[in-house]
C-alpha angles and dihedrals in degrees: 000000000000093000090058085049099050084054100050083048099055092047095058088044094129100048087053095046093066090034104048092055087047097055090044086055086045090049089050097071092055106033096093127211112053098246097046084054090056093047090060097037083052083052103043088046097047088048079048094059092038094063088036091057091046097045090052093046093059093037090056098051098029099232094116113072116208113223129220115267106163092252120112104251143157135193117197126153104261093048092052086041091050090032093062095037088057100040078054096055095034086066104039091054091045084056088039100049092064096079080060101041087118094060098067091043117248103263088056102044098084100053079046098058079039094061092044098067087037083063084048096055096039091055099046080043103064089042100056090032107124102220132030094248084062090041083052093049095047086042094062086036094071095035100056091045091055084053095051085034080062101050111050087056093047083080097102091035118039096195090073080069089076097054092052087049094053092049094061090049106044090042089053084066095040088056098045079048098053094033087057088041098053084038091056095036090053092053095051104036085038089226142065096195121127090213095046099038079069086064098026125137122227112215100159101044096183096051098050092054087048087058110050093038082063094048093051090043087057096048084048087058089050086046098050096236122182119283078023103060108088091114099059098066101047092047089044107034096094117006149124130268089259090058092034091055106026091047107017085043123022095033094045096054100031083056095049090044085055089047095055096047093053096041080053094058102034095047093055082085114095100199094059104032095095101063090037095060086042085059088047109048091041088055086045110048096041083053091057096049093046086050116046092042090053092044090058087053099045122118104183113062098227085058092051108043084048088043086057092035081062085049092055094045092059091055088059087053087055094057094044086057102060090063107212128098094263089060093043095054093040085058084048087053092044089051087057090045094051090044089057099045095049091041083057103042103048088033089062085037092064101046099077101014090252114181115152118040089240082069080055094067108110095355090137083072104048099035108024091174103043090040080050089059096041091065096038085067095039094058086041078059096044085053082234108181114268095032131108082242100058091041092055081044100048081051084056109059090031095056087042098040089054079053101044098242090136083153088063087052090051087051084054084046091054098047088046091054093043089044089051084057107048089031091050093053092051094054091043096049095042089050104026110043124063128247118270106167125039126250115284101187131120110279136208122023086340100074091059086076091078090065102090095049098043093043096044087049089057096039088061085072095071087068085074096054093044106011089156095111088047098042093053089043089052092041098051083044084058105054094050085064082147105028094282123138108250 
C-alpha cells in the first residue's frame, strides 16, 4: 500500500512542488511562537526538496511519468533541474535562518518565514508552469513576496524601506515587459503553450523577436541583471539574513532558472535565435563587466557579494547566449555554482551579523566555520580550480571557444581576475588582521542553525573535485530543452 502511494505521489511531484510551500506558508500564520514556526516551515521545505531531488532524478532519466492534474503544466529538463536546486536551497536558507529569527522581531518572523516559501512556490512554479501567461503569474508571485519579504524586516533599518520600494517599482516594469512579450510572442508563434512553442511555427519573425527580447528583458529586471540591478543593492545592502536568502539567494536565482527555461524554448526557433543570442550576450557581458568593477569597489560585504552574484549572472547569460546544449548545461552549472557562493557569502554573513569588510578583520578567529565558508564562496567567485566556480567557468570558455566566441572567454577571464581581487581582500582580511570588534552572532544551541547552511556552502566545493553526477545531470537537462527525452 506505501509503495502505491509513493507512486501516486511521484507522479503528481510537480503539483506538490508549488502546493506544499504554499501550505507551509499557510501553516506560518498560525503556528504561533516564532521558532516553532521555523521548525515547521524547516520540515515542510526539506519534504519539499526531498520531493524536488527525487522528482529531478526520474524526469532526467525518464524513468518517472507525470500524470495529468488539470493543471497547465509543463516538465522539461531544465525546469525539474532548476526546480530541485532551488527546493534544495530553499530549505537550507529556511534551517539556516533560525540562528537570525531575532532579527526579524518575533511578531514578524512567521509571515517571514511565510514569504519565504511563497518565494519558493512562486519560483518552482514558474519553472514547471505549462504556458507563458502561468509562467507570468508565478513570476509576479515570487517577486511581490520578496517585496513584502524586504520590508518587514525593514522594521530595525528604514532604508530597507527604499529597496523594497524600488523593487516594486522596478518589477512593475519587468511584469508590463514580460505581459506585452508573451502577447506579442502568442500572436506570432499562434500559440502560448510550452508543449506546442517547441513545434511552432513562426510566421511574423520580427515580432516574435520582439516578443521574447522583451520577455528576457523582464526576467533580467527580476534578476537584477546589470544595467538592471539597481534594485539589488538597495534591497541587500543592509539586511538582514531573511532578505539576504530569501531575495540575494532564492530570487536571483529563481529568476535566472526562469530565464533559462524561457531562452531554451524561444531560441528553438531558428528564425529568431539570432537576435535572441545577440540580447543575451550583450546583457550578459556588460553584467559581468558592472559587476565585477563595482564589486571591486564595494565596502560593505552584502554589496559585494550582490555586486559578484550580478557578475555571475552575467556569466550564465553568457552561456545562454551561446544557444547549444553545451551552453545550456554550462549555465545549469553556473546556476549551482551561484547557489553555493551565495549560500556561503550571506551564510557567513549571518553568522556574525557582518556587514561592512572592516567587521571582517580577525573573523577567522571569532567564527572558524562561517569564516570557512566565507572563503569557500570567495575561491567558487575567483573561478579558483576545484571549485564549482571554476568548473561553471571552465563550461563557459569550452562551449564559447567550439563556437568561436574567444571575446566571451576573455569576459570569464575578467570576472576571475576581479574576483581574484575582491575574493582575495576578504580572506586576507579574515586570516591576516587582527579583531577589533567582538563577536556579534547568535550564541548557545542557536548558532548551530547555521550549520546547514554553512556546511552545505562548503560541501558544494567537492563538486569541483568529483562534478561527474552534476555534469551528467546538467548535460541530460540540456538536451530536453522542449520536453524531449535526451
Amino acid at each position: 500500500m506505501s509503495a502505491a502511494y509513493i507512486d501516486l505521489a511521484r507522479a503528481h511531484a510537480p503539483l506538490l512542488l508549488i502546493v506544499m510551500p504554499l501550505i507551509g506558508a499557510a501553516l506560518m500564520l498560525v503556528s504561533g511562537p516564532a521558532r516553532l514556526s521555523w521548525f515547521v516551515a524547516g520540515l515542510v521545505a526539506s519534504a519539499g526538496a526531498f520531493v524536488a531531488v527525487d522528482f529531478a532524478l526520474g524526469a532526467l532519466t525518464g524513468a518517472q511519468p507525470v500524470a495529468a492534474v488539470g493543471v497547465m503544466l509543463h516538465v522539461d529538463g531544465i525546469g525539474a533541474f532548476a526546480a530541485a536546486l532551488l527546493a534544495v536551497v530553499a530549505a537550507l536558507t529556511i534551517w539556516g535562518a533560525g540562528a537570525t529569527l531575532k532579527d526579524s522581531g518575533g511578531a514578524a518572523a512567521p509571515l517571514a518565514l511565510a514569504l519565504m516559501l511563497c518565494v519558493t512556490a512562486g519560483w518552482i512554479g514558474a519553472l514547471l508552469a505549462g504556458d507563458l501567461g502561468s509562467i507570468i503569474a508565478a513570476v509576479e508571485t515570487a517577486w511581490l513576496a520578496g517585496v513584502g519579504l524586504v520590508a518587514v524586516n525593514a522594521s530595525r533599518d528604514r532604508a530597507a524601506l527604499n529597496g523594497a520600494l524600488r523593487m516594486l517599482s522596478l518589477g512593475g516594469v519587468g511584469f508590463a515587459l514580460m505581459l506585452l512579450g508573451a502577447a506579442l510572442f502568442a500572436r506570432a508563434a499562434g500559440t502560448s503553450s510550452m508543449e506546442s512553442l517547441a513545434l511552432a511555427r513562426i510566421e511574423a519573425p520580427g515580432l516574435a523577436s520582439a516578443g521574447a527580447a522583451l520577455m528576457i528583458l523582464g526576467l533580467a529586471v527580476k534578476a537584477g541583471v546589470a544595467p538592471l540591478h539597481a534594485w539589488g543593492v538597495a534591497a541587500l545592502g543592509r539586511s538582514t539574513s531573511m532578505v539576504t536568502f530569501g531575495v540575494g539567494a532564492l530570487g536571483m536565482l529563481g529568476a535566472l532558472a526562469v530565464m533559462s527555461r524561457v531562452a531554451g524554448y524561444v531560441m528553438a526557433a531558428p528564425e529568431i535565435g539570432e537576435g535572441i543570442q545577440a540580447a543575451l550576450a550583450a546583457l550578459g557581458g556588460v553584467s559581468v563587466v558592472v559587476g565585477s568593477v563595482q564589486a571591486v569597489g564595494a565596502r560593505n560585504l552584502l554589496r559585494l557579494t550582490a555586486y559578484a552574484g550580478v557578475s555571475q549572472a552575467g556569466c550564465v547569460l553568457l552561456s545562454l547566449a551561446l544557444g547549444s546544449p553545451a551552453g545550456f548545461a554550462a549555465a545549469l552549472v553556473q546556476l549551482v555554482a551561484f547557489a553555493a557562493a551565495a549560500l556561503a557569502l550571506y551564510g557567513g554573513a549571518s553568522a556574525g551579523r557582518v556587514q561592512t569588510l572592516a567587521m571582517l578583520d580577525g573573523y577567522a578567529q571569532r567564527a572558524p566555520l562561517a569564516s570557512t565558508a566565507i572563503t569557500a564562496g570567495a575561491l567558487s567567485l575567483m573561478g579558483a580550480p576545484l571549485t564549482i566556480g571554476f568548473l561553471g567557468r571552465w563550461r563557459l570558455v569550452e562551449a564559447g571557444v567550439g563556437a568561436g566566441w574567444w571575446w566571451a572567454a576573455g569576459l570569464v577571464i575578467i570576472a576571475s581576475l576581479a574576483g581574484v581581487f575582491y575574493g582575495g581582500r576578504l580572506i586576507e582580511r579574515m586570516y591576516f588582521r587582527r579583531a577589533n570588534t567582538a563577536y556579534a552572532g547568535e550564541g548557545g544551541v542557536w548558532r548551530v542553525a547555521l550549520g546547514p547552511v554553512l556546511v552545505a556552502a562548503i560541501a558544494t566545493i567537492a563538486w569541483g573535485l568529483a562534478p561527474g553526477g552534476l555534469l551528467r545531470a546538467a548535460t541530460s537537462a540540456s538536451l530536453m530543452l522542449g520536453g524531449l527525452s535526451p
